[in-house]
C-alpha positions in Angstrom: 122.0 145.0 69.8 123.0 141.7 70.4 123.1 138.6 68.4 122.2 134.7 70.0 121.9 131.5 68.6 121.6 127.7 70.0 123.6 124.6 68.3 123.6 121.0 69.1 126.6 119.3 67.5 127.6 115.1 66.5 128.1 114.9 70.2 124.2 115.8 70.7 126.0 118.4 73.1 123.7 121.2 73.0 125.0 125.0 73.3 123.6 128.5 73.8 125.9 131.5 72.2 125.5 135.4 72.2 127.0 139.1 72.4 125.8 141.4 74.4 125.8 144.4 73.0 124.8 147.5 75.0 125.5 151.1 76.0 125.8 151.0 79.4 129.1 152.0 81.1 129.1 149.5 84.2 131.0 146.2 83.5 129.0 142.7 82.6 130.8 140.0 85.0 130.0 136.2 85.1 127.8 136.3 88.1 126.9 132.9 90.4 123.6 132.8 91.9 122.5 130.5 94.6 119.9 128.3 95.7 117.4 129.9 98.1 118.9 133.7 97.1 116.6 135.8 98.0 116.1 138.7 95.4 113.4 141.7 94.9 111.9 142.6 92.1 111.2 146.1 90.4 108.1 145.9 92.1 109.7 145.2 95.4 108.0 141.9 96.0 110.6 138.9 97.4 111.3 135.7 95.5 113.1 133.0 96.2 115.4 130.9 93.7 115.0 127.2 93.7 117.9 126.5 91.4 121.2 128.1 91.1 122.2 129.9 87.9 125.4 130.8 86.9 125.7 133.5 83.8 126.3 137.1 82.6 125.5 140.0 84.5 125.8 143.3 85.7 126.2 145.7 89.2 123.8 148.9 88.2 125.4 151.7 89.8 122.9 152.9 93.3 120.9 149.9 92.8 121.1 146.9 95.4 120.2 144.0 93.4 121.8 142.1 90.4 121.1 142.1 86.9 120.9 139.3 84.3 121.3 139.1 81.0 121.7 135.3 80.7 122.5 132.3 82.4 122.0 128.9 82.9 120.7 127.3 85.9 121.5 123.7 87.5 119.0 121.5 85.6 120.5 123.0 82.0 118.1 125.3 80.8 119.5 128.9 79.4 117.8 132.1 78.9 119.1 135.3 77.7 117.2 138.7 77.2 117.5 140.5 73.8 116.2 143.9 72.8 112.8 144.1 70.8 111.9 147.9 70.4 109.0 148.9 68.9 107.1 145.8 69.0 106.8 145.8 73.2 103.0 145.8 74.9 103.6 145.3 78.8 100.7 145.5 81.1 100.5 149.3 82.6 100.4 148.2 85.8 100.6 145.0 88.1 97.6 142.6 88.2 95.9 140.9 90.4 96.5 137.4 91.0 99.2 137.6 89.1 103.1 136.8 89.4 104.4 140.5 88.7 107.8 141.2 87.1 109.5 144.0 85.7 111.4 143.1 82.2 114.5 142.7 83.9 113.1 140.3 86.4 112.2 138.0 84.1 115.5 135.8 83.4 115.6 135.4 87.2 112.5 134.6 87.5 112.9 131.8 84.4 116.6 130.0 85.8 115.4 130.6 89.2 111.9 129.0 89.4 111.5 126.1 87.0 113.5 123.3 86.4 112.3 122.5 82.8 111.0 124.7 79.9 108.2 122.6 80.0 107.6 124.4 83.7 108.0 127.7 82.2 105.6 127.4 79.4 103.0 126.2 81.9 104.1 129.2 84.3 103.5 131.7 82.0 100.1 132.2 82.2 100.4 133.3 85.6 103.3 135.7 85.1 102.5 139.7 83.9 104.9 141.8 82.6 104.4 145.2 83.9 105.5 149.0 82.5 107.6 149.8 85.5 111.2 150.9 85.6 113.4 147.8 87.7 114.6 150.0 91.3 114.7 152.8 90.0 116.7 152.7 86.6 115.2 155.2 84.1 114.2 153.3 81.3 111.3 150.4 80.9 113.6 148.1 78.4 112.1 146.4 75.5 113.0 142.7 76.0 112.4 139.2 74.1 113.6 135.9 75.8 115.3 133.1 73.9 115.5 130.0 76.1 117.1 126.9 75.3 117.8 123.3 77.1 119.8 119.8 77.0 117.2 118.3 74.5 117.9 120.9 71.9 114.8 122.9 72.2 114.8 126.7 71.2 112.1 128.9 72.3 111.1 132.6 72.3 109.3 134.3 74.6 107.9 138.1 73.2 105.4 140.5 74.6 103.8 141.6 71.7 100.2 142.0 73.5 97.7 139.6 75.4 99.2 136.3 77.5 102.6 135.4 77.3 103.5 132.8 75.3 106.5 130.5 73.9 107.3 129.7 70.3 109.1 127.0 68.7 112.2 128.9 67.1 113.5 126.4 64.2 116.4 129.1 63.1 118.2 128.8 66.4 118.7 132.3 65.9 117.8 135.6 67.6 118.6 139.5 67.1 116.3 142.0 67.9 113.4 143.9 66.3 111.6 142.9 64.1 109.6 139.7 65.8 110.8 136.3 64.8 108.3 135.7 62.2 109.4 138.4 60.9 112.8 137.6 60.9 112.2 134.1 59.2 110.6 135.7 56.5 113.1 138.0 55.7 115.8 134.8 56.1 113.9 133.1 53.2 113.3 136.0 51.2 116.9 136.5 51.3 117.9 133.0 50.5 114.9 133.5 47.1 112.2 131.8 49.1 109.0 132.4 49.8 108.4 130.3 52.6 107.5 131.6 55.7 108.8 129.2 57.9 112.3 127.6 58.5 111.8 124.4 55.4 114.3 121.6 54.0 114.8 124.3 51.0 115.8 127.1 53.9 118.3 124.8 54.8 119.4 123.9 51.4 119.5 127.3 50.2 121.6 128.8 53.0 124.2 125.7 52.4 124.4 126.6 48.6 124.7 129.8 49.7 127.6 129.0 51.8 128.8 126.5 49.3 129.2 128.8 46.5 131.1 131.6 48.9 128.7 134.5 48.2 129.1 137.2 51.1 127.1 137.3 53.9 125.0 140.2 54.9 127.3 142.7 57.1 126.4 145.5 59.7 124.9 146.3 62.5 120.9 146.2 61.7 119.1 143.4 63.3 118.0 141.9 60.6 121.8 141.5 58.1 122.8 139.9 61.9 120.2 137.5 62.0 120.4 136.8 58.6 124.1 136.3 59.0 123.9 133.9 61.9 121.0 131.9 60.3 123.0 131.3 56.9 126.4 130.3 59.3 123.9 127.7 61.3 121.2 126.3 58.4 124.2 126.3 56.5 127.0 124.8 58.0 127.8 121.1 58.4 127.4 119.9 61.8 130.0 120.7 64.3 131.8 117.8 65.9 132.4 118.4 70.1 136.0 119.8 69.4 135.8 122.4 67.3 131.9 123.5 68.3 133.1 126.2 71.2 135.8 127.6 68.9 133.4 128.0 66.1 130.6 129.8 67.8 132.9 132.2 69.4 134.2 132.9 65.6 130.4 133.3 64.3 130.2 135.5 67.5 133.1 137.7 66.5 131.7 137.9 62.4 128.6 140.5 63.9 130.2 141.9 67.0 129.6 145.5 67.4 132.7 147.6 67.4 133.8 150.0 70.4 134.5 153.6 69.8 136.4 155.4 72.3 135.3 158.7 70.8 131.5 157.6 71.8 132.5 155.9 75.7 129.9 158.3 76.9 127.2 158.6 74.5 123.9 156.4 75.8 123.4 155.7 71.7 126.4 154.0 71.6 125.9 150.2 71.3 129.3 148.3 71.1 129.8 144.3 72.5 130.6 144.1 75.6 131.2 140.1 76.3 130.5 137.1 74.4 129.6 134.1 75.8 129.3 130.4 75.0 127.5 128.1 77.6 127.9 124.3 77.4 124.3 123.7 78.7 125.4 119.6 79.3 128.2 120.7 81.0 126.7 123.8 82.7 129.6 125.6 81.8 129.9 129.2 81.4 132.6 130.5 78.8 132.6 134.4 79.3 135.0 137.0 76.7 135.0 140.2 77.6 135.8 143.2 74.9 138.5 144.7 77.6 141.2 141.9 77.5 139.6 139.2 75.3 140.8 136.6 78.3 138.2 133.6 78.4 137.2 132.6 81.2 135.5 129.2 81.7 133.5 128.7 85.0 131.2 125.3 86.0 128.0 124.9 87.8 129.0 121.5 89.3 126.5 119.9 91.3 128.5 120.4 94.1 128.7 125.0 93.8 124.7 124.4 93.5 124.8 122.3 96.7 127.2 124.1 98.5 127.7 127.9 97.4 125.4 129.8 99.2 125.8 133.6 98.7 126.0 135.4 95.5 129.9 135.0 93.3 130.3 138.0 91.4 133.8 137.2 89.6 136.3 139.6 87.8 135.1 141.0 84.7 138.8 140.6 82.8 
C-alpha cells in the first residue's frame, strides 16, 4: 500500500507526491492544522504544534483526535507515513526521558515541532517509538517516514531496531516493505546492475530503459511499484514548472490500487483512496480523491498560519 516519491523540476520547485492506499472505511480529507493546536498522543501525553500543517488526513470513528498521513507544515518540509510490515521493532513500552509517540503520532510530531529536517534529525534521538495502539484503535501499524523539503532533500526515517535514524534516499522513491536498501538493490538488479546504491549507470539504465519503451513492472507488490516509480523518475527528463503537477499525478495514477465494490467491507482490501501532490515552495496541497476525482488545491499562506486558529477539516469530494 501506497506509493511516494519527491521531484525537483528546471524551476528548482521542489514537490512531494503519493497514494494512499488503505483499507479503512472512514474518508481521508485535506485537514488544516494550527499553530499552538493542542493534540494528545496515543499515550495521552499533550503537545503543542509550533508550526501549522496542512495535509491528508482522516476522522477515526469513536476517537477524538486527528489522524495524518501527510502534510506539509509552514516552513516547507513534508512527511508522509507508509507501511513497512515485517521489518518494524518499536520499543515495548515508553521510556524514560524520552519523547514518547505512538506510530501514528509521529507525522504530527515531525510538521509540528521542527522547522527544518535538519531539527528533526537532531530530535530524533530523543523521540521513542512505542508498541501501543494510538486511543484505542486495534492495531500497532507498521510505519516508515519519507520526509522531504524546499532544498530537494529526501530522507527516510524506519524503525528497524536501536535509535532512530534518517537516511539519505537518492531514488526519491518510497513503497513499502522491503527497507530501502533493499529496494535500491532490487531497482539495480532490475535495470542489470549490481550496484547497491542509486549510481550515474542507475540513472542511465532506467533512461534506456525508458528510451527503448520496454514495459514497466505492473501490480500491486511493493517492490514492481517502486520499481515503477524509480524507472518514471531516474528516467525521465526533467520536468519543466508547467507540466511537473500534471505529470506526477499521471505517474500517480500508473500504480494506483484499484477499488472493488464487491470487497468495501473486507479489512484486506487495499484500494487508493486520494492522491496528492504538494508544492512544498508554494505550500500547496493538491488533494484527488477516488470518489469524484475533483482536485482540490488548498494554500498554507502565511497569512492561514498566522491567523487560522482551530483545526479546518474540508470536504472530502
Amino acid at each position: 500500500m501506497c506509493t511516494s516519491l519527491t521531484y525537483t523540476n528546471t524551476a528548482e520547485q521542489h514537490f512531494f507526491a503519493r497514494t494512499m492506499d488503505f483499507p479503512t472505511t472512514t474518508p481521508w480529507r485535506p485537514i488544516f492544522l494550527p499553530r499552538q493546536h493542542h493534540w494528545l498522543t496515543g499515550l495521552n501525553t499533550e503537545h503543542l504544534t509550533q508550526q501549522a500543517i496542512l495535509g491528508g488526513g482522516r476522522l477515526p470513528s469513536g476517537i477524538d483526535q486527528i489522524l495524518m498521513a501527510d502534510g506539509v507544515n509552514e516552513s516547507g518540509i513534508s512527511c508522509a507515513e507508509l507501511y513497512l510490515p515485517h521489518a518494524v521493532h518499536y520499543a515495548p513500552a515508553a521510556q524514560p526521558d524520552k519523547i514518547n509517540l505512538t506510530p501514528q503520532d509521529f507525522i504530527n510530531w515531525v510538521l509540528g515541532e521542527h522547522a527544518s529536517l535538519a531539527e528533526v534529525v537532531a530530535d530524533l534521538p530523543n523521540a521513542c517509538l512505542v508498541n501501543q495502539t494510538w486511543h484505542g484503535e486495534p492495531y500497532v501499524y507498521p510505519f516508515h517516514w519519507f520526509l522531504s523539503d524546499t532544498t530537494g532533500q529526501s530522507l527516510v526515517i524506519e524503525p528497524t531496531g536501536g535509535p532512530l535514524i534518517a537516511q539519505s534516499n537518492p531514488s526519491g522513491v518510497l513503497t513499502n516493505t522491503p527497507a530501502l536498501a533493499q529496494h535500491i538493490k532490487n531497482l539495480n538488479q532490475t535495470l542489470g546492475l549490481s550496484d547497491t546504491s542509486i549510481t550515474a549507470a542507475t540513472i542511465a539504465a532506467a533512461q534506456t530503459w525508458l528510451q527503448t519503451n520496454q514495459p514497466l513492472p505492473t501490480g500491486s507488490i511493493p517492490t514492481n511499484r517502486f520499481n515503477h516509480t524509480a524507472i518514471r523518475r531516474l528516467g525521465t527528463l526533467q520536468l519543466t514548472a508547467t507540466n511537473t503537477q500534471s505529470t506526477l499525478f499521471n505517474w500517480l495514477d500508473e500504480v494506483r490500487l484499484p477499488y472493488d465494490p464487491a470487497k468495501r467491507h473486507q479489512l484486506s482490501h487495499n484500494y487508493t483512496h486520494y492522491r496528492t501532490v504538494i508544492d512544498l515552495d508554494q505550500r500547496r496541497y493538491a488533494f484527488r480523491p477516488r470518489t469524484t476525482e475533483r482536485l482540490q488545491s488548498l494554500q498554507l499562506t502565511p497569512e492561514m498560519a498566522t491567523n487560522w486558529t482551530i483545526p479546518m477539516i474540508f470536504p472530502a469530494n
